[in-house]
N, C-alpha and C positions, 0 to 999 in steps of 0.2 A: 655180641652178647656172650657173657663167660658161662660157663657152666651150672654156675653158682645161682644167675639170675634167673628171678620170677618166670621169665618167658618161657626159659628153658626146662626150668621147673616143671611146670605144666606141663610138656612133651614129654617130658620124665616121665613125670606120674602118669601119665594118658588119659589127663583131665582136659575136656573140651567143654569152654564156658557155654551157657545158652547164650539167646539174645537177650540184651536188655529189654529191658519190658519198660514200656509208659508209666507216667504215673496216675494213679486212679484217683487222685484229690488238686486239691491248690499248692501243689509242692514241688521241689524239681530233684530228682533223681543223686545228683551231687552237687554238692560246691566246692570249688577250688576255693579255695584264698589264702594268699601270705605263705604258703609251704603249708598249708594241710587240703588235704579232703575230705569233706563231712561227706559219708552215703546214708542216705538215708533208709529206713526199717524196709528190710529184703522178705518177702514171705516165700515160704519151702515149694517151689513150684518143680515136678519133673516134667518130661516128655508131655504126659499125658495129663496133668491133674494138679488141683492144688491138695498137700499135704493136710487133713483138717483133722479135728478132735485135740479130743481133752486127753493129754497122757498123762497117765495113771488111771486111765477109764478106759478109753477107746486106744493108746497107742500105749507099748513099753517105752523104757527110758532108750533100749535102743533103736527105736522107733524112732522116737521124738532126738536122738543124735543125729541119725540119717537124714531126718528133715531140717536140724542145723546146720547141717553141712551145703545140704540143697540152699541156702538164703546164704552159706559165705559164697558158693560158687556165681552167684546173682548178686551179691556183693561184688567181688572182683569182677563180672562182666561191666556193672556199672562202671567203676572205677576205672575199667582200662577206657572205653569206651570215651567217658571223662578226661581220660591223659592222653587224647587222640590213638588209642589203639595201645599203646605201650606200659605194661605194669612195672617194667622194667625203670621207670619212674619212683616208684616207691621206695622210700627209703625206711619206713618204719611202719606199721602197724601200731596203734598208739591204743585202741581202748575198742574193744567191742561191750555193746549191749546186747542181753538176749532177754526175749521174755517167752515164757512159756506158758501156752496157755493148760494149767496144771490144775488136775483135780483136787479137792478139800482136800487136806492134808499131806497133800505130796510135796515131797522135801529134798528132791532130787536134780535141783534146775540146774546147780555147777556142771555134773555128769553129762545133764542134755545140751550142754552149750557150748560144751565139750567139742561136741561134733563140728563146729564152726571153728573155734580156739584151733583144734588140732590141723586141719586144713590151712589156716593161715603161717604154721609153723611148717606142715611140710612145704607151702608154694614158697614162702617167703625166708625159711630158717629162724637163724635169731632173730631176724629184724623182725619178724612175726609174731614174737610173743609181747604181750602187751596186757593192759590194764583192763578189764572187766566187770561187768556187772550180770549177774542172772537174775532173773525175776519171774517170780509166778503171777499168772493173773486170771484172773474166772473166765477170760473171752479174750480173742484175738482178731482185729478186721478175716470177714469170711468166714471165720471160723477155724482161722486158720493154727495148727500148731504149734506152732514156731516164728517169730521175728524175729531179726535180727539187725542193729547197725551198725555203725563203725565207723572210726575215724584216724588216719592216716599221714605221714609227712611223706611228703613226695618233696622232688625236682621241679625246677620249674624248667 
């Protein structure tokens, strides 16, 4: 492992992924296939709690980044998890979604998805900047803040 890589990264930074968590519907966490991985929509979970409300009501916008950030780190857990333990697989970061669940008139979602964008560039560098979307929405499963998902070119 060079210095450069994903793994390493992570020690770097003194980022320790959670655990993957189940999925709560008829869906399954990732898909490999052909050199990509689809993850699917990660909600903002810490230690303690799921991250909930409406930012620009209940959360600020750096609220609601911090709880982006929490759904990439739940992201790459899935993913390593996916590539049998190893992120160091990953060759590119291809496109996150973010939705925000954002109060009437708040116009801020690029800022809060931020918080996941930016995480993927420190774990990953260049190969972590990638294609996006942010989205406001009146509700989120739970009530939750923030989803996020993402899609990836890996190694086989």
């Amino acid at each position: 492992m060079t210095s450069n890589a994903p793994e390493a990264r992570l020690i770097t930074l003194g980022l320790v992924l959670p655990p993957a968590g189940a999925p709560v519907a008829n869906y399954v966490p990732v898909v490999v296939h052909a050199g990509l991985a689809a993850v699917s929509g990660q909600l903002p979970r810490d230690a303690e709690r799921l991250v909930a409300g409406q930012v620009g009501t209940d959360l600020s916008v750096a609220d609601g980044q911090a709880a982006a950030r929490l759904c990439a780190l739940a992201i790459l857990a899935q993913l390593r998890e996916a590539l049998g333990g190893d992120l160091d697989r990953v060759r590119r970061c291809l496109q996150l979604t973010g939705f925000v669940n954002a109060a009437a008139g708040f116009t801020a979602h690029p800022q809060v998805i931020n918080g996941a964008s930016d995480l993927m560039v420190a774990v990953f560098g260049e190969p972590g900047r990638h294609a996006r979307a942010a989205v406001g929405a009146s509700s989120l499963p739970l009530g939750a803040a923030v989803e996020v998902a993402a899609t990836f070119a890996v190694a086989a």
